[in-house]
C-alpha positions, 0 to 999 in steps of 0.5 A, a space after each residue: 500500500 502507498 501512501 503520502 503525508 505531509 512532513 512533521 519536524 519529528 521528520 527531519 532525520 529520516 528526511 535527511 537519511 533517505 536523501 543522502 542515500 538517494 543522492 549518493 549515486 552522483 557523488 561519483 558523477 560530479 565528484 562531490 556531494 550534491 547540495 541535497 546531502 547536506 541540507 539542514 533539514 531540521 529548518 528545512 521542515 519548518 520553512 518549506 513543504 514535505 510530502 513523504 511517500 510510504 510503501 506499507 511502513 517504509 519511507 520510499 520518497 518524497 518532495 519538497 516544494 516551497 511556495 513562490 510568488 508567482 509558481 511553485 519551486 520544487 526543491 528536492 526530489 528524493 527516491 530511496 535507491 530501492 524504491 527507485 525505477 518504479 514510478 515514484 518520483 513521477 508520482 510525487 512530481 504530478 503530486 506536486 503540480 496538483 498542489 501547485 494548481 489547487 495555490 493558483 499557479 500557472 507553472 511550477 519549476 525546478 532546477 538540477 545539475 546538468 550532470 544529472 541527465 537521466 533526471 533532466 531526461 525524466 523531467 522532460 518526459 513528463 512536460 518540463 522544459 529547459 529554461 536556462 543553463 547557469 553556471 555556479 561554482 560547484 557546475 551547471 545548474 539547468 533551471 527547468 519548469 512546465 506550464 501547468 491547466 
């Protein structure tokens, strides 16, 4: 059985566990730890919204998003690595459109390292376009969002 709720304070650690072990796959890729893996998530649950999916009792994944003036931005999608191939990320990003839509927004957006290509090949698979590429310290950043009704 799957089921979704929204995140609690008391959260934060087994937040912070299954996005470090979901992310930990790029480490290799861009030869660091990806921004997720050291979020502060303890303030991140009391500032942004997290909705954490569960297969039977089990954290599988989950998204947070943060209220915009004009769109939603979705921070951080996370799959645990066994839970990954299956559809929830998919599931957890129309998820997020549907609470974009029901707050008003006409698009949503999100942005992801541009090493990150079998995310920015999901992303595009389902309705999101490629903005714009900048350049940060740490790579590029591929800024992305989808119109939404």
């Amino acid at each position: 059985m799957v089921t979704l709720r929204t995140a609690v304070p008391a959260d934060a650690a087994a937040i912070r566990d299954l996005t470090r072990a979901a992310y930990a796959k790029w480490v290799p890729v861009i030869g660091r730890e990806p921004k997720p893996m050291g979020a502060d998530y303890e303030a991140a649950v009391r500032a942004h919204r997290f909705d954490l999916l569960y297969v039977g009792d089990e954290l599988a994944a989950l998204i947070e998003t943060i209220d915009e003036a004009d769109q939603l931005l979705i921070e951080n999608v996370a799959v645990s690595p066994g839970h990954q191939g299956q559809g929830l990320g998919r599931r957890l990003l129309a998820h997020a459109e549907g609470l974009a839509v029901a707050h008003g927004y006409a698009r949503i957006r999100l942005y992801t390292n541009q090493r990150f290509e079998e995310n920015i090949a999901l992303y595009q698979r389902v309705g999101y376009r490629i903005d714009r590429a900048e350049a940060v310290s740490a790579g590029v950043v591929i800024h992305m969002s989808k119109a939404l009704g």
